[in-house]
NUVEXNU-850754 format. One line per 10 residues: number of its first residue (from 1); their letters; for each residue x, y, z of N, C-alpha, C. Coordinates in steps of 0.02 Angstrom, whole numbers, plus 50000, padded with zeros to 5 digits. Example, Ala and Ser with C-alpha at 12.3 -4.5 7.8 and 13.67 -1.06 7.14 Angstrom:
BEGIN
1	as	50660 49716 50390 50615 49775 50390 50660 49835 50390 ~ 50642 49888 50354 50684 49947 50357 50645 50002 50394
END
This chain:
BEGIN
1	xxxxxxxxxx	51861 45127 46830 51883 45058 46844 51840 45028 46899 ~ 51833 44982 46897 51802 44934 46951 51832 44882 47000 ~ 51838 44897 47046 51882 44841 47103 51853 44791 47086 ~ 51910 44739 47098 51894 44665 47086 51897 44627 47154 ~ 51942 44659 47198 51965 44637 47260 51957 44673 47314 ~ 51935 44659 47392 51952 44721 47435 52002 44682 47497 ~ 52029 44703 47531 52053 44683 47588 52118 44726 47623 ~ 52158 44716 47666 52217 44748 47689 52269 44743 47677 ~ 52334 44776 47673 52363 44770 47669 52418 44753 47745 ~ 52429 44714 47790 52441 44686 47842 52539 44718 47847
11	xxxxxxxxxx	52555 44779 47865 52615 44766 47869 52628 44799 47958 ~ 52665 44754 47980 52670 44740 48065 52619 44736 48094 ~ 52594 44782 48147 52521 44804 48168 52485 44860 48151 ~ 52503 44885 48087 52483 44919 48049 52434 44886 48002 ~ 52344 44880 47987 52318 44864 47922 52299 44921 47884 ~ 52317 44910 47827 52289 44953 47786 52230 44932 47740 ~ 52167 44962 47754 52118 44932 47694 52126 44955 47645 ~ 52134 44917 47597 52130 44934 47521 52115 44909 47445 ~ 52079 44957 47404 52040 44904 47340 52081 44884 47293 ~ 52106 44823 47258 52119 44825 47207 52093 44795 47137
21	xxxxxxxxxx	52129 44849 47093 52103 44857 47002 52160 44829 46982 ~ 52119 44804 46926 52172 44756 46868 52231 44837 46824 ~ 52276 44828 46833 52328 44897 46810 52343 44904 46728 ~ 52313 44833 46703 52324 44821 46622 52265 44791 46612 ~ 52257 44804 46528 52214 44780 46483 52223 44777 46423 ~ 52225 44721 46402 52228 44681 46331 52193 44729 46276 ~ 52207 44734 46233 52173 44755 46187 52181 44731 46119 ~ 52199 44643 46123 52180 44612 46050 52108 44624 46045 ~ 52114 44625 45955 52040 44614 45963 51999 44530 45940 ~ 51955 44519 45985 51922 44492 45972 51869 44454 45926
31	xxxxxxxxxx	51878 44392 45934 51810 44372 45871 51770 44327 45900 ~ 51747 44295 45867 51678 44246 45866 51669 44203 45814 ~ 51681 44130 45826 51653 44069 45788 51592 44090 45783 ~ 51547 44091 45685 51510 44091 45658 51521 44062 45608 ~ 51467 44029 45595 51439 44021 45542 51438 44061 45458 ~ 51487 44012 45428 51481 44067 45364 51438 44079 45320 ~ 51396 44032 45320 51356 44058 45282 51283 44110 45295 ~ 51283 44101 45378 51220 44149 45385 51240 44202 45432 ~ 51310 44184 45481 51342 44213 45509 51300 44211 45600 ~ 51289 44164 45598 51260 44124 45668 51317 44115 45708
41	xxxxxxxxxx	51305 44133 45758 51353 44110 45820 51355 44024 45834 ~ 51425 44014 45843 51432 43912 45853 51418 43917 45920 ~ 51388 43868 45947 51377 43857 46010 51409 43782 46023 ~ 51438 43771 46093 51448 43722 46110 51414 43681 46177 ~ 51415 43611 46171 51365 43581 46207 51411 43553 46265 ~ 51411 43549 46345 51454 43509 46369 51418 43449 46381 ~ 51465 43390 46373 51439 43327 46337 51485 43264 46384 ~ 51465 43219 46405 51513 43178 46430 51538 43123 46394 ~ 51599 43111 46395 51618 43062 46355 51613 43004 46378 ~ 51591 42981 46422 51572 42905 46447 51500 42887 46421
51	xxxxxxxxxx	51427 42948 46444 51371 42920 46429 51353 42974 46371 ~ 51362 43013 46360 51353 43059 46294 51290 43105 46311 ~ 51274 43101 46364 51226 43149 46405 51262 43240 46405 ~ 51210 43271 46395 51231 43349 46395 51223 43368 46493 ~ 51274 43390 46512 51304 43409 46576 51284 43476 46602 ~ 51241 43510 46662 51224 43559 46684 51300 43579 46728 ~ 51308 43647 46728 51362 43671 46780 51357 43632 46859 ~ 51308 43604 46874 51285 43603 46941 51320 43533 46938 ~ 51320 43489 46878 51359 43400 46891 51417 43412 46887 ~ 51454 43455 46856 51517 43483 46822 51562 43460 46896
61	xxxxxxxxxx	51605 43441 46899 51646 43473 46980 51752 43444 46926 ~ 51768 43457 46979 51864 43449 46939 51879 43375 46965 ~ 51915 43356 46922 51947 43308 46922 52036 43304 46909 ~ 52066 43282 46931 52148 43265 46911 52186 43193 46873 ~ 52195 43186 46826 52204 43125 46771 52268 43100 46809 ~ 52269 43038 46827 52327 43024 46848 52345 42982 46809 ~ 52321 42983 46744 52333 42933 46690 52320 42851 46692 ~ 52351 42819 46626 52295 42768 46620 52217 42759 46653 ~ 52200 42812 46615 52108 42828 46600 52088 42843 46661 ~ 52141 42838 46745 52108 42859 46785 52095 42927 46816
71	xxxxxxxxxx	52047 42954 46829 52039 43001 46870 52024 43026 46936 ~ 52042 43061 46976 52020 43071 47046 51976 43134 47069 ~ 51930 43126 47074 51877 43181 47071 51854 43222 47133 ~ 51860 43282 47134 51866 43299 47195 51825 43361 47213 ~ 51792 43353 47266 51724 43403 47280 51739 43449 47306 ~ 51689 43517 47334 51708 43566 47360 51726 43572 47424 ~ 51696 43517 47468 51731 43471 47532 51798 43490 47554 ~ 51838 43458 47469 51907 43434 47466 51940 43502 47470 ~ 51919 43559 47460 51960 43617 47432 51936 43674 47502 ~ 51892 43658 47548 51858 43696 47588 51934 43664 47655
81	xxxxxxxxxx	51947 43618 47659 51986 43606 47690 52080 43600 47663 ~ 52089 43676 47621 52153 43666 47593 52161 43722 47649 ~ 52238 43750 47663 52269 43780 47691 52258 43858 47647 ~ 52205 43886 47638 52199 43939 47603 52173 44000 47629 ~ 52224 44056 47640 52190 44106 47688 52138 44136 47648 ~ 52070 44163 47694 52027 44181 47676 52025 44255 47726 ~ 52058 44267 47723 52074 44334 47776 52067 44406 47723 ~ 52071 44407 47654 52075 44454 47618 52122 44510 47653 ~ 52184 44470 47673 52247 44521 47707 52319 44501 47643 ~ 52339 44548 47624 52412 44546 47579 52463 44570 47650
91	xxxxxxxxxx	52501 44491 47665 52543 44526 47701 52604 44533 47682 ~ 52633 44573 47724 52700 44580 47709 52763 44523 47732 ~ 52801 44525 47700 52840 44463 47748 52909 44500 47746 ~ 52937 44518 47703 52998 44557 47690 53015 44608 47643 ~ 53063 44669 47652 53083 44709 47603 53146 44709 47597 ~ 53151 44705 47525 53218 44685 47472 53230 44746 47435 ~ 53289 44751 47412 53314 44790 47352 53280 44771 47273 ~ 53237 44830 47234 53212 44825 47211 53246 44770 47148 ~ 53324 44768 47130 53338 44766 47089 53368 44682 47088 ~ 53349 44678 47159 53358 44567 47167 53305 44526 47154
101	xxxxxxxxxx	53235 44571 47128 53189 44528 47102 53199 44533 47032 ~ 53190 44451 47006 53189 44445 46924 53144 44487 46899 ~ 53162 44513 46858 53092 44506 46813 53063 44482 46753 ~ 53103 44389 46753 53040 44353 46737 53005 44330 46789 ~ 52983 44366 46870 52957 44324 46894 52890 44369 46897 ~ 52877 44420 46852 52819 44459 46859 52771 44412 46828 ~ 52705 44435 46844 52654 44402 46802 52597 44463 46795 ~ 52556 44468 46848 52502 44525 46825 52516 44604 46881 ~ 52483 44638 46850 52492 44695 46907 52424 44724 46912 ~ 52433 44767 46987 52375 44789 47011 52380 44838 47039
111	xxxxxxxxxx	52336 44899 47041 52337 44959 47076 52295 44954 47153 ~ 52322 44986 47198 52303 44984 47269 52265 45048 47287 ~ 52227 45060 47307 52186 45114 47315 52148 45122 47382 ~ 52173 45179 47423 52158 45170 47507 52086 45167 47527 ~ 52063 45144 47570 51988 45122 47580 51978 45137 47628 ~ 51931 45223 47648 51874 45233 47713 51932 45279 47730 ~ 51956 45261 47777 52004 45303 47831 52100 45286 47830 ~ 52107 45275 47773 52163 45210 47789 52216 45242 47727 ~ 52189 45318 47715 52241 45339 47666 52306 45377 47704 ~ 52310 45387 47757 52355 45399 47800 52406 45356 47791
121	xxxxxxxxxx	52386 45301 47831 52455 45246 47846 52465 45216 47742 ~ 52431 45207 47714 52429 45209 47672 52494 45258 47623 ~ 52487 45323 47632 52526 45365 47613 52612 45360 47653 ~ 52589 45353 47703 52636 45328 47749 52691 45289 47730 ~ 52666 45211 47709 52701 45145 47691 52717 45182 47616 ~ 52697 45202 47565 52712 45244 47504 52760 45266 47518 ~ 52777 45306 47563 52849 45363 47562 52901 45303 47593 ~ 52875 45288 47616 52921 45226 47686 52969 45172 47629 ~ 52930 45166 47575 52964 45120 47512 52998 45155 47474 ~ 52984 45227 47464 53003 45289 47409 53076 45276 47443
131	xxxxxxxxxx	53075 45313 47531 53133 45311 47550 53177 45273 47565 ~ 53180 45185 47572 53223 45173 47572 53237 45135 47519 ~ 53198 45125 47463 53213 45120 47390 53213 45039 47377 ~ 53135 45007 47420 53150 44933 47417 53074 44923 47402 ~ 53066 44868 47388 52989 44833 47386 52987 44776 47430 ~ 52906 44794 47439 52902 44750 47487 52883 44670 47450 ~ 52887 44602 47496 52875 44554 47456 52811 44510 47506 ~ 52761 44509 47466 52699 44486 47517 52655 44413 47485 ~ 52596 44414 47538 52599 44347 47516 52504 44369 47520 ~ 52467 44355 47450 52405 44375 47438 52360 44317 47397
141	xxxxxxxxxx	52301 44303 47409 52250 44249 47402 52213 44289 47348 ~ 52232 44245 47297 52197 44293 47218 52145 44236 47198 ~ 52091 44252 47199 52031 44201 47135 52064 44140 47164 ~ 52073 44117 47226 52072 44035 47252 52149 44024 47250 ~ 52178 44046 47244 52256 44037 47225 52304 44094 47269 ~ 52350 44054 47314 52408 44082 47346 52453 44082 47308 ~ 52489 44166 47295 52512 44211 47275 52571 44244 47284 ~ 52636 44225 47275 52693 44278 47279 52671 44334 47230 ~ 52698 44404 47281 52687 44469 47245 52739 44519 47295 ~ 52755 44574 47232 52787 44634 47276 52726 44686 47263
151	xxxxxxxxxx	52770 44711 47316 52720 44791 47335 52770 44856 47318 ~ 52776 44899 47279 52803 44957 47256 52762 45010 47246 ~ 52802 45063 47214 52790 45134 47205 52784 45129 47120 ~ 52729 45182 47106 52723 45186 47051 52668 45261 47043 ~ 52698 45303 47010 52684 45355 47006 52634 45391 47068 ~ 52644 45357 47119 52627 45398 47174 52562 45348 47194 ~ 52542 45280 47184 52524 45245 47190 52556 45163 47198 ~ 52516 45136 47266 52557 45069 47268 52520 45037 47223 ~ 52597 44968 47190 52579 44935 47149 52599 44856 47160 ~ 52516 44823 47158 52534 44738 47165 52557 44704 47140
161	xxxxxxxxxx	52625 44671 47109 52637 44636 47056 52651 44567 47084 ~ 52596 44529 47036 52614 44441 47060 52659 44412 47043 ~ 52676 44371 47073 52750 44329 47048 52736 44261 47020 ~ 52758 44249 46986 52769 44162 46987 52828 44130 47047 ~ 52803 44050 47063 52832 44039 47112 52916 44020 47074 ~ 52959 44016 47101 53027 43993 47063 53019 43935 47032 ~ 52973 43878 47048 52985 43811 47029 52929 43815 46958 ~ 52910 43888 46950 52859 43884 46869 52929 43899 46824 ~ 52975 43926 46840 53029 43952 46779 53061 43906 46756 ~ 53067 43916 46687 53097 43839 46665 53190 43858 46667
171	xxxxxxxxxx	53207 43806 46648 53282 43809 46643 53292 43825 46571 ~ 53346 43843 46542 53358 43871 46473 53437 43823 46477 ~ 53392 43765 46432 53463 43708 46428 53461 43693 46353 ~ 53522 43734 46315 53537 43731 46258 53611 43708 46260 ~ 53610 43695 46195 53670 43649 46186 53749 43702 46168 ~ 53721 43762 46151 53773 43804 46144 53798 43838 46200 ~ 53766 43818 46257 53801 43859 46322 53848 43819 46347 ~ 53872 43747 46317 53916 43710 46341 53988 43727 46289 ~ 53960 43771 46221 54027 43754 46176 54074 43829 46215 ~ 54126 43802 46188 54189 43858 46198 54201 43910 46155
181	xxxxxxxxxx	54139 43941 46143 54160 44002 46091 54180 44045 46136 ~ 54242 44082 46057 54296 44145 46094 54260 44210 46056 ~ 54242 44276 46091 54231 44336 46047 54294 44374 46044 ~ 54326 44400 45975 54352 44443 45972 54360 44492 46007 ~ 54416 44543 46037 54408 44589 46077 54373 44658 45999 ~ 54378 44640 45947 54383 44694 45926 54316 44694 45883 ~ 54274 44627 45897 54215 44634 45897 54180 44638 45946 ~ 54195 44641 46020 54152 44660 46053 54157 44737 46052 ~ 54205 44779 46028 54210 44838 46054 54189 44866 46001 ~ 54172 44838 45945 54136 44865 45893 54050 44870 45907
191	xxxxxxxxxx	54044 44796 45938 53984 44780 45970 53949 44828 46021 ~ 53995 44850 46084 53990 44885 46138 53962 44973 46091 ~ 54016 44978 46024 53986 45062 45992 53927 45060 45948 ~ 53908 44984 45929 53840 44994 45907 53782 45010 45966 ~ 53782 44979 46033 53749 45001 46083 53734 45068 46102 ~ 53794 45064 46086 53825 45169 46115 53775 45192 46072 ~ 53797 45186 46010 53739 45238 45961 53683 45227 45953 ~ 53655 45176 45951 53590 45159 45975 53544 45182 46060 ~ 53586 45210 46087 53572 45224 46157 53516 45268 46152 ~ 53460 45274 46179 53424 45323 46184 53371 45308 46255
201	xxxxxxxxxx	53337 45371 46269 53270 45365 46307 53202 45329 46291 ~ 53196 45303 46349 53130 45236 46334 53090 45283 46311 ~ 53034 45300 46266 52965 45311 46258 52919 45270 46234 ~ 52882 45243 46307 52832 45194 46255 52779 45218 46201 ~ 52748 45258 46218 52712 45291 46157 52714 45304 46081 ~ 52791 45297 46074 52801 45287 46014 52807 45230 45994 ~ 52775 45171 45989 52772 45128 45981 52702 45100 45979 ~ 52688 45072 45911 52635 45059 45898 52604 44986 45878 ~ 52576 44958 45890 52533 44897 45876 52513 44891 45806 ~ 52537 44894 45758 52538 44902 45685 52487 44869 45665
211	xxxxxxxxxx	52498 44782 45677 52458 44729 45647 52375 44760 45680 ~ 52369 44772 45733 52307 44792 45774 52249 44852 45716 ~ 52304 44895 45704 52283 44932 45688 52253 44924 45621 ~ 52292 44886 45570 52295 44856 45506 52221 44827 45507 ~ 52214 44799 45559 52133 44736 45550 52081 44783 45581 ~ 52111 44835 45613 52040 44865 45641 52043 44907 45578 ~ 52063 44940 45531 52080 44965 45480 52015 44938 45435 ~ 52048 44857 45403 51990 44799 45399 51923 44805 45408 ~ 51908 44807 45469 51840 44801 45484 51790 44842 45491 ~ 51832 44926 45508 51792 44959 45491 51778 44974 45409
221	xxxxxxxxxx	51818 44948 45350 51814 44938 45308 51740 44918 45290 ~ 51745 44842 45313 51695 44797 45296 51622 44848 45320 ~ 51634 44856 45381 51556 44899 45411 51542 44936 45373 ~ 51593 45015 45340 51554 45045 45310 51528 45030 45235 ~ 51554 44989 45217 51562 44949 45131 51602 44988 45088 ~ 51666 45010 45111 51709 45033 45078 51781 44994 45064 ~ 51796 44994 45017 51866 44974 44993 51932 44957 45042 ~ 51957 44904 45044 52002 44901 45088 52049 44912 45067 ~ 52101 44956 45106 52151 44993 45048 52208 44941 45072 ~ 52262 44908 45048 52314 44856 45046 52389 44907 45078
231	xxxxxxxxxx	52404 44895 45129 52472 44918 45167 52512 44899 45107 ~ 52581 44940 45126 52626 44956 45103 52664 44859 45122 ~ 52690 44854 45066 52754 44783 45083 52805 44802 45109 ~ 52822 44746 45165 52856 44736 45211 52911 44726 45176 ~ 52987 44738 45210 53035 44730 45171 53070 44680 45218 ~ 53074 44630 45171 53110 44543 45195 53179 44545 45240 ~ 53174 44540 45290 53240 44540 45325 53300 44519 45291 ~ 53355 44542 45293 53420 44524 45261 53447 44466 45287 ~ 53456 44431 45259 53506 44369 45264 53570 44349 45298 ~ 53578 44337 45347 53620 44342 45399 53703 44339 45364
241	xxxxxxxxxx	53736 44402 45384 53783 44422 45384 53859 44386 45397 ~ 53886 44357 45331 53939 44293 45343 54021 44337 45379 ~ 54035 44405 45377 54087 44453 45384 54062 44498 45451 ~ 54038 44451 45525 54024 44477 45574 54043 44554 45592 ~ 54106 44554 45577 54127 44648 45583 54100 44677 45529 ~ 54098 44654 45480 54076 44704 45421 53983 44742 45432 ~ 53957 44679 45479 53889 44687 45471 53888 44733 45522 ~ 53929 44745 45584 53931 44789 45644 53936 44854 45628 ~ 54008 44857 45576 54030 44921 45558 53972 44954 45508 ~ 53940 44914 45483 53881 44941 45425 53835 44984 45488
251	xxxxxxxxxx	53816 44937 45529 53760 44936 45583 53774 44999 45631 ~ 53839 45021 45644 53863 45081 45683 53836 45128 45622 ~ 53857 45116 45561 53878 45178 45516 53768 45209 45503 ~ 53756 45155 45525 53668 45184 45493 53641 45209 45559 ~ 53655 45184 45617 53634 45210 45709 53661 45274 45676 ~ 53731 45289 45687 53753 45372 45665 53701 45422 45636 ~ 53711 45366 45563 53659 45419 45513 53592 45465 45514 ~ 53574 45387 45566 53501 45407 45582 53507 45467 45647 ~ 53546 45450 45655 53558 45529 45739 53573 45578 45688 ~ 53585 45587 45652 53603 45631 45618 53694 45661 45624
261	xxxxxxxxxx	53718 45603 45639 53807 45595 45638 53833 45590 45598 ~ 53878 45599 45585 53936 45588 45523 53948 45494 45533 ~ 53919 45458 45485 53961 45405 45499 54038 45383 45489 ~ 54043 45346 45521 54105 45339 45544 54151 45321 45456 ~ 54137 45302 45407 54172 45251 45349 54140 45322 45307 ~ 54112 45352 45288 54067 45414 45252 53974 45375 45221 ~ 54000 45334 45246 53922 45306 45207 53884 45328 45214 ~ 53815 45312 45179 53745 45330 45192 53708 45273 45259 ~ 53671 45307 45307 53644 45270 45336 53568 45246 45318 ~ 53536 45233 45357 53454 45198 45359 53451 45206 45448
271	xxxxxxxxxx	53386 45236 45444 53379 45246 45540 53342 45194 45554 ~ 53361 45187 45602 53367 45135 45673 53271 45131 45677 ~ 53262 45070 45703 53169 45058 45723 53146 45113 45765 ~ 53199 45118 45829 53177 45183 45861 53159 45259 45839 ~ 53202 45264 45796 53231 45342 45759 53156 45322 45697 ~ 53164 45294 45678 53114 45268 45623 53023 45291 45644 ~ 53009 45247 45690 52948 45262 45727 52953 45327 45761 ~ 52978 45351 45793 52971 45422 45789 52984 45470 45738 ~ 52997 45471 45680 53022 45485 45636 52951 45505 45588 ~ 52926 45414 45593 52830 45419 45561 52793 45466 45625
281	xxxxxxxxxx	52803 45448 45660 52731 45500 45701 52749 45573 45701 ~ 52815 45590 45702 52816 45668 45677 52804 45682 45605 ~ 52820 45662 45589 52792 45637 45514 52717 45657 45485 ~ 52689 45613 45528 52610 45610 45538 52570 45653 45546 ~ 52594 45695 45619 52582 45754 45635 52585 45815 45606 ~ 52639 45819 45570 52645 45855 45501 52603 45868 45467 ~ 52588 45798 45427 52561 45812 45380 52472 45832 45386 ~ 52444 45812 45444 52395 45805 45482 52386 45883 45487 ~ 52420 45925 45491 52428 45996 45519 52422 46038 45479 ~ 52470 46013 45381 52470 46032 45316 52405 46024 45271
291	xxxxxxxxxx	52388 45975 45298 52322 45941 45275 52257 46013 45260 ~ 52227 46055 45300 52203 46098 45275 52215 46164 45237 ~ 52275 46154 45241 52318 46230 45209 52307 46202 45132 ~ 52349 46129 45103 52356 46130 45067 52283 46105 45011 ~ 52231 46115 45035 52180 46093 45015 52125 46160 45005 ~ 52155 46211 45034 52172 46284 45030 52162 46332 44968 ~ 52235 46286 44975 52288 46325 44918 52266 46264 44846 ~ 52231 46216 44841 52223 46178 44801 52184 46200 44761 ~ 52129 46231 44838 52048 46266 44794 52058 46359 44753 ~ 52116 46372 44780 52115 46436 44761 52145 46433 44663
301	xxxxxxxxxx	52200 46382 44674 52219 46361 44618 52176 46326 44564 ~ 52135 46295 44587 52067 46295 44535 52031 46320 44509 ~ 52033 46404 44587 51982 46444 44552 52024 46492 44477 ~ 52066 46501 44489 52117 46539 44449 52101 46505 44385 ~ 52138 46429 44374 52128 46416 44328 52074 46410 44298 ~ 51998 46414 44312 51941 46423 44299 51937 46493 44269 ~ 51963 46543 44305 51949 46605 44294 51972 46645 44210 ~ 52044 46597 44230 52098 46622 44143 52045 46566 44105 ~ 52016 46504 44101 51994 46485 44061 51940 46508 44012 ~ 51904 46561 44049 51844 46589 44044 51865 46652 44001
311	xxxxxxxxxx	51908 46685 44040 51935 46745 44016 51967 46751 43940 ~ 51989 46702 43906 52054 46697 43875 52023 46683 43799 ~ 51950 46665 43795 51926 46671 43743 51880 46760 43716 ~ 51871 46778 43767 51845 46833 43773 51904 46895 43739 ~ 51958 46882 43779 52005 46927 43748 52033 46888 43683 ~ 52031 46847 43631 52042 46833 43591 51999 46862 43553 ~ 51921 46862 43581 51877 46900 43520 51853 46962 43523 ~ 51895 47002 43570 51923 47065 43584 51951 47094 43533 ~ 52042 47043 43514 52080 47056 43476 52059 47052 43388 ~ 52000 47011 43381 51988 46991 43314 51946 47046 43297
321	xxxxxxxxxx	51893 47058 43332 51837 47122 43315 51864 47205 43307 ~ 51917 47223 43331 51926 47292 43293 51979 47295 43256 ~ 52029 47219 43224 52057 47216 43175 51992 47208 43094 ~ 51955 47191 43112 51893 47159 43054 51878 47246 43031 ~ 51848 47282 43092 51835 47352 43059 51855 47399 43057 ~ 51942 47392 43078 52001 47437 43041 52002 47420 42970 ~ 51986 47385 42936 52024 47349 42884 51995 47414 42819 ~ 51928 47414 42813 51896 47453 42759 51906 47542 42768 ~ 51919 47547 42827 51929 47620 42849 51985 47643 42816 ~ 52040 47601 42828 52105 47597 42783 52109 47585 42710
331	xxxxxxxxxx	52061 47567 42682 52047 47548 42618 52018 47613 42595 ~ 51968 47651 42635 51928 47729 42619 51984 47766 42608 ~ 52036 47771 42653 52079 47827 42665 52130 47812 42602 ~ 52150 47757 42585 52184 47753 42540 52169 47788 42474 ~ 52097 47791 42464 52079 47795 42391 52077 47875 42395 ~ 52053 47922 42459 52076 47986 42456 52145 48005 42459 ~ 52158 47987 42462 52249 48007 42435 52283 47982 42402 ~ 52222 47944 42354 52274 47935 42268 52252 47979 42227 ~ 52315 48012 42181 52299 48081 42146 52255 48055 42091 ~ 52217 48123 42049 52162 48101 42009 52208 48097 41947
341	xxx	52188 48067 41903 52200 48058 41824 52169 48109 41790 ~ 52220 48158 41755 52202 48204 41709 52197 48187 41642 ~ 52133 48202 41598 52138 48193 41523 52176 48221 41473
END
């Protein structure tokens, strides 16, 4: 990995120097506007829309539309004199209980990594958060932009996570949070045992990027000039359920099944997405494992039948050749032991 950032981490009169790496990475894949017919890369020109002149980075500078066609344009002057620390210090300002920050207010995360001499206090502030089970909440200058972020523990490494400020979150104003719907007690408690049975341990690993895989599937297709083989069809989601309990009690009875429970009514179940995806990768592994045995046992069975094929005319003309020259020997012997005719 490559640091993107260096500076301290500022908590009391304690600094800590330290690098930070981007903690995630995207892995859509990528394309490129070309040209279809020769497969040329598109290029674009920056162009102004007043004189239609092509624009070098160096005339380029930002502007802010304050509408009706006007704009206010503003130089590096304007931004050299904003209130923006240039200190490359993340400080601390307070520590909270981990579990009073939203988390829609995450945005990116970052790994912290101690710098020169500074893995001490470093290790230090690590245990200092382990033990009293809070994060810290600091305030850090990212790529020109002031930054809410917490500071935590993460597998034995601190971790930067940026925030959005409160006034980016939108409000969630729908029209059904004003009506007076009543839930059944005896559908929520039906509700509450579909959870139950569905309950399991997070593993992200089992969980896979399907579509990703499908197109890289695709393309190495295309590269080597081989056949693109067509996935299996998707099966159309069911049609929303007019007998709310009926669809619950179905929905408990297939969570069961798939655990391998007795469902509750005797039915047959269908396992759960979770139970399912793990279900294919053991699956997988399997067969991945069977894969040379039975290719094995495929070739041995060929040779066999090769072998009787060969064989089976041979002993047929086995059986035909010392019936052919029994036949007259028996015909000799006969004629000595028929009595003679006296005159």
């Amino acid at each position: 990995m490559r640091a993107i950032w260096k500076g301290a981490v500022s908590f009391g009169l304690v600094s800590i120097g330290v690098k930070l790496y981007s903690a995630t990475e995207e892995k859509d894949i990528r394309f490129h506007q070309v040209h279809r017919e020769d497969g040329g890369r598109i290029r674009y020109k920056r162009t102004c829309s007043v004189c239609g002149e092509e624009v070098t980075y160096d005339d380029i500078a930002k502007g802010y539309d304050i509408g009706g066609g006007e704009m206010v344009i503003l130089t590096d002057e304007d931004f050299a004199d904003l209130p923006l620390t240039s200190s490359r210090a993340i400080d601390v300002l307070e520590f909270v209980p981990a579990d009073q920050v939203d988390p829609i207010l995450y945005n990116k995360a970052y790994f912290l990594e101690p710098e020169g001499t500074a893995t001490k206090p470093y290790v230090l502030l690590r245990d200092a958060l382990l033990d009293s089970e809070r994060v810290a909440i600091v305030k850090v200058a990212l790529r020109q932009r002031e930054q809410l972020a917490t500071l935590r523990v993460r597998e034995g490494v601190l971790l930067l996570n940026t925030m959005l400020w409160p006034d980016e979150i939108r409000t969630a104003d729908f029209g059904f949070l004003d009506e007076d719907l009543k839930v059944r007690p005896p559908e929520l408690a039906m509700a509450s045992s579909l959870i139950d049975s569905m309950t399991g341990e997070f593993e992200p690993d089992v969980f896979t990027d399907d579509y990703r895989a499908a197109l890289q599937e695709v393309i190495d297709a295309k590269v080597e000039g081989r056949e693109v083989v067509q996935p299996e069809e998707v099966e159309e989601a069911p049609a929303a359920a007019v007998d709310l309990m009926a669809a619950l009690k179905a929905s408990v009875d297939r969570a069961r099944a798939a655990r391998g429970e007795q469902p509750a009514r005797g039915g047959g179940g269908e396992p759960t997405p979770i139970s399912s995806a793990r279900s294919a990768k053991k699956a997988a592994e399997k067969k991945a494992a069977k894969a040379p045995a039975k290719k094995a046992a495929a070739k041995k069975t060929a040779e066999k039948k090769t072998a009787a094929a060969t064989a089976e005319p041979a002993k047929k003309a086995a059986k035909k050749t010392p019936a052919k020259k029994a036949e007259p020997a028996k015909k000799t012997a006969a004629r000595k032991t028929a009595p003679r005719k006296t005159a």
